[in-house]
N, CA, C and O atoms as a CHARMM CRD file, in Angstrom:
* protein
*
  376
    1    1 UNK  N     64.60300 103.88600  -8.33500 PROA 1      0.00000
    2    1 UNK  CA    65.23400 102.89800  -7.49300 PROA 1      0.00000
    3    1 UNK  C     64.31500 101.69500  -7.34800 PROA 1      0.00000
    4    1 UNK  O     63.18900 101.90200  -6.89400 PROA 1      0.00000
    5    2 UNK  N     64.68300 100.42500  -7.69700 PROA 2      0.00000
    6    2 UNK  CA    64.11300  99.12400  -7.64000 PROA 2      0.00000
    7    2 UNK  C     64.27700  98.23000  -5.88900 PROA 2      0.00000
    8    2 UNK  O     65.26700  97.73400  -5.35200 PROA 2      0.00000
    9    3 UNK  N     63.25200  98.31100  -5.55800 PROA 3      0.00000
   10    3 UNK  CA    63.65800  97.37300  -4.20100 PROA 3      0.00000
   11    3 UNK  C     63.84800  96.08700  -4.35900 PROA 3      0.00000
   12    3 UNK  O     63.07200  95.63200  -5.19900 PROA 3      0.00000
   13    4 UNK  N     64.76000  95.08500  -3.76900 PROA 4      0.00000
   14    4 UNK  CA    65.22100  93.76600  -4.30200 PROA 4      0.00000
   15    4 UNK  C     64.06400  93.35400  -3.41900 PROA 4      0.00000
   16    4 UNK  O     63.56700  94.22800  -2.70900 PROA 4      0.00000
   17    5 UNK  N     63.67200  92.36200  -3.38500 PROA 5      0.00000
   18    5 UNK  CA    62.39400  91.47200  -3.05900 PROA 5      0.00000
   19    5 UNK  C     63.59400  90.10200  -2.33100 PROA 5      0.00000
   20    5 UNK  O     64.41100  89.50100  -3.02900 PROA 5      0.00000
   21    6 UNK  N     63.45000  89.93100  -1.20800 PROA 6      0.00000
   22    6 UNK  CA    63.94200  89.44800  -0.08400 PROA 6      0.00000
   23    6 UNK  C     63.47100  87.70300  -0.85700 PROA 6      0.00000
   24    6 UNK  O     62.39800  87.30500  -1.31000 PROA 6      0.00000
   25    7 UNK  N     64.90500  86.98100  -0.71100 PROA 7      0.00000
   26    7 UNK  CA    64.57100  85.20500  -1.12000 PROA 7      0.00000
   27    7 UNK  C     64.24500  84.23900  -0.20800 PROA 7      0.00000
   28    7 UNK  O     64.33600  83.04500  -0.49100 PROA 7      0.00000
   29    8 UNK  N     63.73500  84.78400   1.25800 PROA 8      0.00000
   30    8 UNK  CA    63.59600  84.37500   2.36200 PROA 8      0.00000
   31    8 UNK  C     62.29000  84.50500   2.84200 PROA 8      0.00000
   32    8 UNK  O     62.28400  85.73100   2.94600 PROA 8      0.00000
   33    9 UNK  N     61.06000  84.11900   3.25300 PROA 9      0.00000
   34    9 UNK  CA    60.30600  83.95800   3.92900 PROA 9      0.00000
   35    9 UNK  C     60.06000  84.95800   4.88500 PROA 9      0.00000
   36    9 UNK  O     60.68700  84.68200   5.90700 PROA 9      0.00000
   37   10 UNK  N     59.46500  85.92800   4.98800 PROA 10     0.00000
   38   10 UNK  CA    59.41100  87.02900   6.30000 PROA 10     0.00000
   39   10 UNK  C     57.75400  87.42900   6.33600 PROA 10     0.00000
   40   10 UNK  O     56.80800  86.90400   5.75000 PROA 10     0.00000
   41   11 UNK  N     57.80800  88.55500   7.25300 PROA 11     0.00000
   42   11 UNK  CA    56.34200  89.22500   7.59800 PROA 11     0.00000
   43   11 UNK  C     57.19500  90.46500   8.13800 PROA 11     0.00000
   44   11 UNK  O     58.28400  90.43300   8.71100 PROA 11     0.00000
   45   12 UNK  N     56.64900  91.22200   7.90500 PROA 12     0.00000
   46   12 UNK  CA    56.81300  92.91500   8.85100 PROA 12     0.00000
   47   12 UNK  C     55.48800  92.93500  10.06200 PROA 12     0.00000
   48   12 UNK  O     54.40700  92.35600   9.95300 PROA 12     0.00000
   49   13 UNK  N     55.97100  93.80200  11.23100 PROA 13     0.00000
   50   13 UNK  CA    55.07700  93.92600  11.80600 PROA 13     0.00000
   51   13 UNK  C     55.47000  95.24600  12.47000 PROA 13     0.00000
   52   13 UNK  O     56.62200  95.67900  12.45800 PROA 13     0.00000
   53   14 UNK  N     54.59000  95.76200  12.96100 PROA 14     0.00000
   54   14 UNK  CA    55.14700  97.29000  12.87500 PROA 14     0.00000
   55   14 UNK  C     56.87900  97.92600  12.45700 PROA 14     0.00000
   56   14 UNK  O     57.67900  98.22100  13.34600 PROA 14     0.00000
   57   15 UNK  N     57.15900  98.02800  11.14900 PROA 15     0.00000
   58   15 UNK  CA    58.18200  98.10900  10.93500 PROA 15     0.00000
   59   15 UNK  C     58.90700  96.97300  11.28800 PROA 15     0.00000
   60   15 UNK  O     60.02400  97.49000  11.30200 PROA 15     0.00000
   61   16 UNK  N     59.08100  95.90300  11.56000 PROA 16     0.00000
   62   16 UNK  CA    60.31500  95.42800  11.75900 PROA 16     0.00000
   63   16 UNK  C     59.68400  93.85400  11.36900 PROA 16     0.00000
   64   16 UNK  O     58.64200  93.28900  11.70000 PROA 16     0.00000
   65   17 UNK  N     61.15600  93.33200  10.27000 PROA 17     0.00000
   66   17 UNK  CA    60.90100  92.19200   9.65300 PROA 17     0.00000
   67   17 UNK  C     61.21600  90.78200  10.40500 PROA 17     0.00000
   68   17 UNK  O     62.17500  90.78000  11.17700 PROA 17     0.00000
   69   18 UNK  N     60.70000  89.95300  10.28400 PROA 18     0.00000
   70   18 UNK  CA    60.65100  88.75800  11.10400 PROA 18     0.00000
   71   18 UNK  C     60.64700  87.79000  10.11200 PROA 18     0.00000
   72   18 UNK  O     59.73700  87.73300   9.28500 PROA 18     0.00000
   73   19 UNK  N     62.06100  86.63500  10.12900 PROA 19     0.00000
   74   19 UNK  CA    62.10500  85.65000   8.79300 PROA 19     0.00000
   75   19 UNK  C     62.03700  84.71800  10.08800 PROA 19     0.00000
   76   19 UNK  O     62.02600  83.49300   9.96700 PROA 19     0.00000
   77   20 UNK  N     61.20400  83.26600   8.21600 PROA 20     0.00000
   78   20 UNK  CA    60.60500  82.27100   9.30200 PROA 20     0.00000
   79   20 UNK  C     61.78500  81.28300   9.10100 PROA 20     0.00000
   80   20 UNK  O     62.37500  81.25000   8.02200 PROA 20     0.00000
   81   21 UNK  N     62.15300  80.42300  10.20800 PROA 21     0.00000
   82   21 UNK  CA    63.57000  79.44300  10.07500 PROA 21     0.00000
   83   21 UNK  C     62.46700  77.90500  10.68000 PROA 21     0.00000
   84   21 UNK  O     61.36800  77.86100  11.23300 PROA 21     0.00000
   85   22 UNK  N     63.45800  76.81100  10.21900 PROA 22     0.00000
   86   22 UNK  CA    63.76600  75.74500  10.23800 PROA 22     0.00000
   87   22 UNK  C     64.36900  75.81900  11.87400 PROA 22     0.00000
   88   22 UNK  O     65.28900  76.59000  12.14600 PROA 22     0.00000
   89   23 UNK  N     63.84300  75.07400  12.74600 PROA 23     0.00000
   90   23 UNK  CA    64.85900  75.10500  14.08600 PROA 23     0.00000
   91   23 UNK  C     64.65300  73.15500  14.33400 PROA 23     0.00000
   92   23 UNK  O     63.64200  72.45300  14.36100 PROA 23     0.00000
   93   24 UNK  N     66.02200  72.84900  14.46500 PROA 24     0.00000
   94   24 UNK  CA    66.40800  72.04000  14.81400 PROA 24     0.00000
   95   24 UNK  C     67.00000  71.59700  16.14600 PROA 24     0.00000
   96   24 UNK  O     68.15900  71.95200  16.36300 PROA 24     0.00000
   97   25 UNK  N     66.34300  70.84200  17.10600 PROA 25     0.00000
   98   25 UNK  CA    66.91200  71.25400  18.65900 PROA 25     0.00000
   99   25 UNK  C     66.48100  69.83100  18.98000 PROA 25     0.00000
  100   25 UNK  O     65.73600  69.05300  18.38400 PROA 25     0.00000
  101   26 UNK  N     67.46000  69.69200  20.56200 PROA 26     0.00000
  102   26 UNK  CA    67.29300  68.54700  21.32700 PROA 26     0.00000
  103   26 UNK  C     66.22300  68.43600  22.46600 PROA 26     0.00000
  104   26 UNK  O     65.95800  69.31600  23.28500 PROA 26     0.00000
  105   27 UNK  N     65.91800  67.76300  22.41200 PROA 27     0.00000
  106   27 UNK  CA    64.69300  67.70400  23.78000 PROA 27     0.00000
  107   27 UNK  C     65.22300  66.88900  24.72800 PROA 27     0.00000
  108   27 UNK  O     66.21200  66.15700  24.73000 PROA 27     0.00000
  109   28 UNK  N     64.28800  67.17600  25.63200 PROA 28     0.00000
  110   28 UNK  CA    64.64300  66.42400  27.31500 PROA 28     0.00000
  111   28 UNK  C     63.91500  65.18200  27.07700 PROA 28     0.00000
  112   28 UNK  O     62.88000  65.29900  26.42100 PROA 28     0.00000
  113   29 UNK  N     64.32500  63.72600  27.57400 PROA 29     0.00000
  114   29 UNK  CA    63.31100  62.65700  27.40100 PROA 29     0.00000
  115   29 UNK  C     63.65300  62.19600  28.50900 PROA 29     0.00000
  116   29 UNK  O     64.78300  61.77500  28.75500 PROA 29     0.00000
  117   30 UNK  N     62.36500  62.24000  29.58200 PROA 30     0.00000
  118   30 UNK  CA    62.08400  61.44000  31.27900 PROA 30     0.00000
  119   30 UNK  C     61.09300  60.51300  31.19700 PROA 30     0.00000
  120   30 UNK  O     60.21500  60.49400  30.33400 PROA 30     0.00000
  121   31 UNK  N     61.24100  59.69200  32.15300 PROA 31     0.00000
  122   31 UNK  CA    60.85800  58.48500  32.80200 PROA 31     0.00000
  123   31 UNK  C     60.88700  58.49800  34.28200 PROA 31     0.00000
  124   31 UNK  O     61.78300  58.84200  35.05200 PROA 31     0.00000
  125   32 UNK  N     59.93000  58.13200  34.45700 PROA 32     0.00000
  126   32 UNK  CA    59.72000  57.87300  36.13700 PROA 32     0.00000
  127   32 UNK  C     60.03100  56.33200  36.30300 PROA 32     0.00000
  128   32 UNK  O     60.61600  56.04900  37.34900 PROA 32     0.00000
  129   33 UNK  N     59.88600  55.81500  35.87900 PROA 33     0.00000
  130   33 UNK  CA    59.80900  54.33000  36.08600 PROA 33     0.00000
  131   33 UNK  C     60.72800  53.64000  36.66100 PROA 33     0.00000
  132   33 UNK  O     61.77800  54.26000  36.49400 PROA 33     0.00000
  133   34 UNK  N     60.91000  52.72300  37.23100 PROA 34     0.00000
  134   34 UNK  CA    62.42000  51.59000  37.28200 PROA 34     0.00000
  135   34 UNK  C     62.47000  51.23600  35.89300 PROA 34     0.00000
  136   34 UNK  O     61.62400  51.11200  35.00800 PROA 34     0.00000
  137   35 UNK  N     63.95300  51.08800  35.98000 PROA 35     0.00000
  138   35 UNK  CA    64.35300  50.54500  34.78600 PROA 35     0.00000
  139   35 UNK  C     65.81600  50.12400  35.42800 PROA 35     0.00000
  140   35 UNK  O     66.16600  50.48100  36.55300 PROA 35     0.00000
  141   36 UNK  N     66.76500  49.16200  34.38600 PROA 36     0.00000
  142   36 UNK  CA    67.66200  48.84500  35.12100 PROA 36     0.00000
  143   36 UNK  C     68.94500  49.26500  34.35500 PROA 36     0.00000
  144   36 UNK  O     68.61400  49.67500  33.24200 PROA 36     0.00000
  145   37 UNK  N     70.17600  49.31000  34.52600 PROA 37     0.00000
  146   37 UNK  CA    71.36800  50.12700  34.06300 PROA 37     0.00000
  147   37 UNK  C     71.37500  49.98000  31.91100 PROA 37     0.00000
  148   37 UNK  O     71.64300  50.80300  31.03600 PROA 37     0.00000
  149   38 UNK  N     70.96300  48.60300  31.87500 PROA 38     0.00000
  150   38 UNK  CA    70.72700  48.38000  30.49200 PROA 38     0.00000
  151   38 UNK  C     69.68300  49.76200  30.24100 PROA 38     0.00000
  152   38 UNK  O     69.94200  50.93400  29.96800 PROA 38     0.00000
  153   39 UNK  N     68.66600  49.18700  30.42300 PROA 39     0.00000
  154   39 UNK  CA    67.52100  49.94600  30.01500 PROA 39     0.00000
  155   39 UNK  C     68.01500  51.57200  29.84800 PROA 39     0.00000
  156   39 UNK  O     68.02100  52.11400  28.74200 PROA 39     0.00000
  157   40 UNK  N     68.44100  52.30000  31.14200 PROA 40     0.00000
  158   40 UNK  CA    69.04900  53.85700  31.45400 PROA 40     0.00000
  159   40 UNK  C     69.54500  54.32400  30.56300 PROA 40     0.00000
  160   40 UNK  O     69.37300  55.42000  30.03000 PROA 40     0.00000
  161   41 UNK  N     70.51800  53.11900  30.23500 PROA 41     0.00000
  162   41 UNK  CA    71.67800  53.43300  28.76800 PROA 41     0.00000
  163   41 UNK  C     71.07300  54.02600  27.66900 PROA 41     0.00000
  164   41 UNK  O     71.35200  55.12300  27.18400 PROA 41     0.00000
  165   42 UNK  N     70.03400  53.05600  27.22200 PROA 42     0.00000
  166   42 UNK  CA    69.50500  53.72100  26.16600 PROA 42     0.00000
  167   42 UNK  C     68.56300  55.12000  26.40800 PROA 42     0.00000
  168   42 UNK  O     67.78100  55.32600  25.48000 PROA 42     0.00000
  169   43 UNK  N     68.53100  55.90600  27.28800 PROA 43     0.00000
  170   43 UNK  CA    67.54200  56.77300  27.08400 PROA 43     0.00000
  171   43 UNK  C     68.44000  57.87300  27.00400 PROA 43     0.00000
  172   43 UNK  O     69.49500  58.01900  27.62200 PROA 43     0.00000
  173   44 UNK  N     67.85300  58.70900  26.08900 PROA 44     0.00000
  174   44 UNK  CA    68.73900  59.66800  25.08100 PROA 44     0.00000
  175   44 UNK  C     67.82300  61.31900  25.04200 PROA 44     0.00000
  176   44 UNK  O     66.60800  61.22200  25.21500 PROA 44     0.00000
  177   45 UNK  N     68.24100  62.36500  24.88300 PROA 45     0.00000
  178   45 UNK  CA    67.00900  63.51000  24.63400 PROA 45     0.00000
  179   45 UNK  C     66.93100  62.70200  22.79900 PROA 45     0.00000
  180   45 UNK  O     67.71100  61.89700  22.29000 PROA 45     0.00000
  181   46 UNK  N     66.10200  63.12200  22.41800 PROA 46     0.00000
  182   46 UNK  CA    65.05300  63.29600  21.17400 PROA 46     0.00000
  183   46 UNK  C     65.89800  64.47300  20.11500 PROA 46     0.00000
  184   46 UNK  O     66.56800  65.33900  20.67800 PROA 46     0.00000
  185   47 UNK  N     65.82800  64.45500  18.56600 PROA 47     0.00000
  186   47 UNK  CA    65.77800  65.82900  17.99500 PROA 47     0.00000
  187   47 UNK  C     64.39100  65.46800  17.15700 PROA 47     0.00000
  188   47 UNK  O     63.72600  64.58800  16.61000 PROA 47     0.00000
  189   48 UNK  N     64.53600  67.30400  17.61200 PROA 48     0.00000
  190   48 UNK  CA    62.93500  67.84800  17.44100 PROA 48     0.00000
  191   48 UNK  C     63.33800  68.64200  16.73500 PROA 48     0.00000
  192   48 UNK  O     64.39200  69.27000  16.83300 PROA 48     0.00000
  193   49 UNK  N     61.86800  68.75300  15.27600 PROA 49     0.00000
  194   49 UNK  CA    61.73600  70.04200  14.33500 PROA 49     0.00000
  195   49 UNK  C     60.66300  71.25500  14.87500 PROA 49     0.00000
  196   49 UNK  O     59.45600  71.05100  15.00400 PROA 49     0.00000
  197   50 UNK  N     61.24000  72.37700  15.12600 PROA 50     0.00000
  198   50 UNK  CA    59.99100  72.98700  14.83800 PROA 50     0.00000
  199   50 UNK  C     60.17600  74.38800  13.90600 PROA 50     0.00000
  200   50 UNK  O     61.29500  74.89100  13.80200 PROA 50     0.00000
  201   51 UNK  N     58.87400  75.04400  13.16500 PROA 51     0.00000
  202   51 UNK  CA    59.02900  76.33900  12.53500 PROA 51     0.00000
  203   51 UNK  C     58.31700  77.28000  12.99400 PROA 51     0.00000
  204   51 UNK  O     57.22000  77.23000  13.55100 PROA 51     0.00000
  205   52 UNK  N     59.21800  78.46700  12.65200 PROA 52     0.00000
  206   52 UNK  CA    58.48100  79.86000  13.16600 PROA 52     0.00000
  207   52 UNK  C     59.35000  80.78900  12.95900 PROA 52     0.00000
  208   52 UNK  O     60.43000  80.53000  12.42800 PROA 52     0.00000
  209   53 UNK  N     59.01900  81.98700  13.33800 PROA 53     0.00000
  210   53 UNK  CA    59.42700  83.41500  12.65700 PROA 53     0.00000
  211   53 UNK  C     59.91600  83.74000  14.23300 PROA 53     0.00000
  212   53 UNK  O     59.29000  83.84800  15.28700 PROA 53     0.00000
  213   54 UNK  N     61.50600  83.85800  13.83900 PROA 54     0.00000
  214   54 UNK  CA    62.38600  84.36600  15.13400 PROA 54     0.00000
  215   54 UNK  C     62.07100  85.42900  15.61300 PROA 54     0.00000
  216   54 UNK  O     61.62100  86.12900  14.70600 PROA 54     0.00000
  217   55 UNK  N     62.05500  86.16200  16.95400 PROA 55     0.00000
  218   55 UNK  CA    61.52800  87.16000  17.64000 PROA 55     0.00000
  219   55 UNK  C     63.14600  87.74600  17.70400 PROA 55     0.00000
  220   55 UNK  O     63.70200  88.38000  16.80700 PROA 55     0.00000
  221   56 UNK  N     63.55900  87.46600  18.63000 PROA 56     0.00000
  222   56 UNK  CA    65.18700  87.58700  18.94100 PROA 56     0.00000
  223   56 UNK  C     66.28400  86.45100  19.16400 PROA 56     0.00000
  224   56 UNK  O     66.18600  85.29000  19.56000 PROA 56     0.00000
  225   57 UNK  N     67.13200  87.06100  18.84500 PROA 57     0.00000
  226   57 UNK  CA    68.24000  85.96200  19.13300 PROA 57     0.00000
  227   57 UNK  C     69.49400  86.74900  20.20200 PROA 57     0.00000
  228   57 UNK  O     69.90800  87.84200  19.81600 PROA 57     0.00000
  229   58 UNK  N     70.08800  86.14400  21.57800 PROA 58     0.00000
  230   58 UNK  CA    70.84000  86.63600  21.90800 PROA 58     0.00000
  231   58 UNK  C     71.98300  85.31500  22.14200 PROA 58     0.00000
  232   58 UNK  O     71.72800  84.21200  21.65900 PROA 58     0.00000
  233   59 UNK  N     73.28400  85.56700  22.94700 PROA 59     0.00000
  234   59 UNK  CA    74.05700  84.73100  23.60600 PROA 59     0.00000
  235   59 UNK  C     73.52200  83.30200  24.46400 PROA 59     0.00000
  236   59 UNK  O     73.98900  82.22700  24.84100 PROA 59     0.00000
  237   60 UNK  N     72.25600  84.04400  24.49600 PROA 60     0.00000
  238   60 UNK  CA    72.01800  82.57100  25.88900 PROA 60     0.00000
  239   60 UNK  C     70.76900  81.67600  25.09100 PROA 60     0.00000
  240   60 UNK  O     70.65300  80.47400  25.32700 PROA 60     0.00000
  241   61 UNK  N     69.76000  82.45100  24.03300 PROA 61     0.00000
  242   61 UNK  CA    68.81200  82.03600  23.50100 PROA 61     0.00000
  243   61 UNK  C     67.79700  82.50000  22.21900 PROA 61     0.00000
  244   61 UNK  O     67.94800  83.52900  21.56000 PROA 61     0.00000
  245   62 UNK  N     66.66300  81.42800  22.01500 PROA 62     0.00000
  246   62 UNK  CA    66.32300  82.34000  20.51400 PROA 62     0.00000
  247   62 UNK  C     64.69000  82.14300  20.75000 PROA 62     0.00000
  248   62 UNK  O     64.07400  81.08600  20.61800 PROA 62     0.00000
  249   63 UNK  N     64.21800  83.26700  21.08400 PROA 63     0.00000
  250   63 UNK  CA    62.84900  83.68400  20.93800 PROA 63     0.00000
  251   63 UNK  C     62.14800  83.17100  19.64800 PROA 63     0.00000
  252   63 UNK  O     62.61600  83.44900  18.54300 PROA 63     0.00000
  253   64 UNK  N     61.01900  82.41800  19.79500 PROA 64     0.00000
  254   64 UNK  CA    60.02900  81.84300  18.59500 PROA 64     0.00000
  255   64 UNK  C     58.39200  82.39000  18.47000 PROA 64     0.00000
  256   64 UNK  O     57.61800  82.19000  19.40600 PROA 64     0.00000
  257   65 UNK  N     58.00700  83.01000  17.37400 PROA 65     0.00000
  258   65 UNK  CA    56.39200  82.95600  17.48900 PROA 65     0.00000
  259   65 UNK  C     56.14200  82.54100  16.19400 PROA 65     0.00000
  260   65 UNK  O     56.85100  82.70300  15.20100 PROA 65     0.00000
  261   66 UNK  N     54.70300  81.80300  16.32600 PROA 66     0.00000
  262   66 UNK  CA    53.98500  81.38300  14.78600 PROA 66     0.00000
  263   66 UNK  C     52.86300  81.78900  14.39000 PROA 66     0.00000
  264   66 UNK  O     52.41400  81.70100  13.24800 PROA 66     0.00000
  265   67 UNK  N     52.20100  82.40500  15.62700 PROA 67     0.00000
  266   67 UNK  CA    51.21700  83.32500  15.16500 PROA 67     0.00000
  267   67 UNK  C     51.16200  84.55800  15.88900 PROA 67     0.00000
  268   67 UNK  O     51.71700  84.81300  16.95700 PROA 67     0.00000
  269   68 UNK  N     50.19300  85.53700  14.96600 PROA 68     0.00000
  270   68 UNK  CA    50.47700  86.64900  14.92300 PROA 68     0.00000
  271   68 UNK  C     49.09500  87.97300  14.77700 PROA 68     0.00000
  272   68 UNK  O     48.56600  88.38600  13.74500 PROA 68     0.00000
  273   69 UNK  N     48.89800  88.26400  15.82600 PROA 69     0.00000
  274   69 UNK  CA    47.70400  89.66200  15.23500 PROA 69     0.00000
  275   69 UNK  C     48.24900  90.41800  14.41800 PROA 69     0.00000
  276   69 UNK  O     49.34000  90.98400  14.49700 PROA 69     0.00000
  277   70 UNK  N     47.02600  90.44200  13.13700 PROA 70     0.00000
  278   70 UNK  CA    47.21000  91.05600  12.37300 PROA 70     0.00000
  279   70 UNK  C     47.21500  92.91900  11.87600 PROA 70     0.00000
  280   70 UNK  O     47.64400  93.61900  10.95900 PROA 70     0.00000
  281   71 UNK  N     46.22900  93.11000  13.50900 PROA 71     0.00000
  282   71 UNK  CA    46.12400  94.51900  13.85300 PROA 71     0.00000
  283   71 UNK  C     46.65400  95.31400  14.87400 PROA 71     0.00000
  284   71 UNK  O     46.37000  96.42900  15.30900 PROA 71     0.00000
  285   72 UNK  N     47.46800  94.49700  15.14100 PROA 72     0.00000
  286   72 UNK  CA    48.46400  95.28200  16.54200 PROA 72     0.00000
  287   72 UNK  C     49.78300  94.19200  16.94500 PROA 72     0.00000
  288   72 UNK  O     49.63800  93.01500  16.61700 PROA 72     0.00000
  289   73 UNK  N     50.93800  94.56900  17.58900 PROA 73     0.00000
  290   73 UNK  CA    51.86000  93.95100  17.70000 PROA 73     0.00000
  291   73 UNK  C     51.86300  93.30300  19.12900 PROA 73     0.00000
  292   73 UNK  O     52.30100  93.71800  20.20200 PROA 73     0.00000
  293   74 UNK  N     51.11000  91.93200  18.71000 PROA 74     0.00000
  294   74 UNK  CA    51.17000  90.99100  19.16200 PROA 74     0.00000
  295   74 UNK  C     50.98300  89.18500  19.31400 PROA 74     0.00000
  296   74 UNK  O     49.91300  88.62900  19.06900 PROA 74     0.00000
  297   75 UNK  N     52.04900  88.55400  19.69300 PROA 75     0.00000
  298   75 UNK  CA    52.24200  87.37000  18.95500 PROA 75     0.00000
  299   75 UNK  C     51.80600  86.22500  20.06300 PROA 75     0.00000
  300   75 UNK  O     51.66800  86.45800  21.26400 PROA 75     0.00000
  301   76 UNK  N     51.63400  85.07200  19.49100 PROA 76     0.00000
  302   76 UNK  CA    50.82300  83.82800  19.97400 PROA 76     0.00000
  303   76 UNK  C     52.39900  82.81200  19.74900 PROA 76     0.00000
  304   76 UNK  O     53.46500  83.16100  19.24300 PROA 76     0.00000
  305   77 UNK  N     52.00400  81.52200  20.33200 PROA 77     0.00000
  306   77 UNK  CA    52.44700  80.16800  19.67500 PROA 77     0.00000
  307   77 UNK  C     53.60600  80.34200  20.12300 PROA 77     0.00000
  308   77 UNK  O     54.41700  80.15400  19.21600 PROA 77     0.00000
  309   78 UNK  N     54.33800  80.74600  21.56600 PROA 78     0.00000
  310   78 UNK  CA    55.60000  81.51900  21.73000 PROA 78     0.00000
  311   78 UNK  C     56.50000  80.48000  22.18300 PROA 78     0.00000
  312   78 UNK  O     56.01700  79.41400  22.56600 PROA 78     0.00000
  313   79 UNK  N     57.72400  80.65900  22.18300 PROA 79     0.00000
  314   79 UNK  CA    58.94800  79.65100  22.48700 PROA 79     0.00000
  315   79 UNK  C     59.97500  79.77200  22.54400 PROA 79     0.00000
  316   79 UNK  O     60.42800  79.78200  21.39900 PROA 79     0.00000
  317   80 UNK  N     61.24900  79.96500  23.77600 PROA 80     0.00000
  318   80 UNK  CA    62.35900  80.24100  24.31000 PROA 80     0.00000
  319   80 UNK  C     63.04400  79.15900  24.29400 PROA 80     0.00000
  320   80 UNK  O     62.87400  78.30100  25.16100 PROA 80     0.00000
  321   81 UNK  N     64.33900  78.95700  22.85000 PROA 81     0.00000
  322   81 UNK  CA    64.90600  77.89700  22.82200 PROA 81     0.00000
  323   81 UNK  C     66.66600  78.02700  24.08700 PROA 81     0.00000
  324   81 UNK  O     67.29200  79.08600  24.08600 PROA 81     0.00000
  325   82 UNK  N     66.91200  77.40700  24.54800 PROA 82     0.00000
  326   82 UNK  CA    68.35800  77.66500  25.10700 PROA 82     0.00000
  327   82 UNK  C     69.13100  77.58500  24.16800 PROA 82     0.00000
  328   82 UNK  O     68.84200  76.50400  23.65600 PROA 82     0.00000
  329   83 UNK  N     70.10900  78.12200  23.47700 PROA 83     0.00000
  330   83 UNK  CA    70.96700  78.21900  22.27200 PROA 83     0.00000
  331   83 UNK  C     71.68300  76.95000  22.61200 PROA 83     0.00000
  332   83 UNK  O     71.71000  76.15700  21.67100 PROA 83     0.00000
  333   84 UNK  N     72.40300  76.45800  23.95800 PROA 84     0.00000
  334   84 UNK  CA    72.69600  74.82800  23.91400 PROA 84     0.00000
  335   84 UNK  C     71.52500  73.68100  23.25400 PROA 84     0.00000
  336   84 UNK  O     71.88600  72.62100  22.74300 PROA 84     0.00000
  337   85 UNK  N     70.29200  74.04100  23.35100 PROA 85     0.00000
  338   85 UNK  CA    69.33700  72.55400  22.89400 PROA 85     0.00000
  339   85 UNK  C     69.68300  72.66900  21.40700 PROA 85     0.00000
  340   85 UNK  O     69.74400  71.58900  20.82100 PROA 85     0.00000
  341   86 UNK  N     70.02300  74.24400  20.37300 PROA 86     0.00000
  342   86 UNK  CA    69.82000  74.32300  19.40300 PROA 86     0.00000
  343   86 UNK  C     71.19400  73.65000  18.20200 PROA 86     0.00000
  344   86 UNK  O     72.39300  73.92600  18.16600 PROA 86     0.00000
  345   87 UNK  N     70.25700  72.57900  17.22600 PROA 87     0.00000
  346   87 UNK  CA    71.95800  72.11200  16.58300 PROA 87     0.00000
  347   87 UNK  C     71.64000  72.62700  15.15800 PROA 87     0.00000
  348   87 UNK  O     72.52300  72.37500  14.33700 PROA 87     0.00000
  349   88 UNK  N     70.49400  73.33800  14.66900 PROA 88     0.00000
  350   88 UNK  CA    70.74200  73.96900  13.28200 PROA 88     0.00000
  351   88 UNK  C     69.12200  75.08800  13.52400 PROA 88     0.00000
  352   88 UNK  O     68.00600  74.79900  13.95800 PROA 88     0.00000
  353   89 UNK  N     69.61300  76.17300  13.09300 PROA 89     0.00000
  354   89 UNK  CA    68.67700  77.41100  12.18200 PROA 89     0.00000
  355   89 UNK  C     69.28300  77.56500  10.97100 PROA 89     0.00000
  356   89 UNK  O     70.40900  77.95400  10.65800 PROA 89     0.00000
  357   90 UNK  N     67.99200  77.05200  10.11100 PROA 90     0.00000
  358   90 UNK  CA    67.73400  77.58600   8.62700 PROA 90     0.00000
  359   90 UNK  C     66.94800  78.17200   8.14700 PROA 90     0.00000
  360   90 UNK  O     65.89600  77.62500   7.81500 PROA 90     0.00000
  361   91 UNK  N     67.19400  79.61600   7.91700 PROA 91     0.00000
  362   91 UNK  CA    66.15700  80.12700   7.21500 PROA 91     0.00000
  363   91 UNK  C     65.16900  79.69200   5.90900 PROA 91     0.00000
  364   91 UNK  O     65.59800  78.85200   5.11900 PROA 91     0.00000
  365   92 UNK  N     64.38600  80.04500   5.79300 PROA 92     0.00000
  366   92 UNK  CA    63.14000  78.97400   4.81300 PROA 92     0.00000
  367   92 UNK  C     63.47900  79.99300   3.61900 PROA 92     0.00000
  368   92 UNK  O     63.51900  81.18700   3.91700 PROA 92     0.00000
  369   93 UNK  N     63.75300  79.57200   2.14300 PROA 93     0.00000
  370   93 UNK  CA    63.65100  79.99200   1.01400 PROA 93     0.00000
  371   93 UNK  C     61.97800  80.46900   0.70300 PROA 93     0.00000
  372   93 UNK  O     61.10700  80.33600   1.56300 PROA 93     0.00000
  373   94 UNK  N     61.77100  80.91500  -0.36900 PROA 94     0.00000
  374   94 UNK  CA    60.08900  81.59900  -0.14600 PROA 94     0.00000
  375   94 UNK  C     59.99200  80.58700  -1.39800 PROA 94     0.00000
  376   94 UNK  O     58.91800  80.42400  -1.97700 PROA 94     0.00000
């Protein structure tokens, strides 16, 4: 039996595989300042890139880490997207 070799980007960590995605999401953009109804108009959230190897994904959100101990299961670089900020996950080709 031949194992197919995965076309996606991953890591195992104790048993269980973790692929790394493309996340595409909106950010919050504040100002304290005066500004006047012109000015207000234009202020908009931001889209933001970031990458990393999904933890979980449920209904409300999608768990992120990018780094990782290599001798026990536990992860660094962590990040809880709200599935509303999120407007694309793509998994990374290897």
């Amino acid at each position: 039996m031949v194992n197919k070799k995965s076309k996606y980007k991953s890591l195992v960590i104790n048993k269980k595989r973790y692929y790394f995605y493309k996340i595409v999401w909106l950010d919050i953009v504040g100002d304290s300042g005066h500004a006047d109804a012109n000015e207000f108009s234009k202020l908009n959230p931001v889209e933001m890139v970031s990458y990393g190897y999904i933890f979980s994904k449920d209904n409300q959100c999608v768990r992120t880490f990018a780094s990782y101990d290599t001798t026990s299961e536990s992860f660094s670089d962590r990040n809880c997207y709200p599935l509303g900020c999120i407007k694309q996950l793509q998994k990374i080709n290897i």
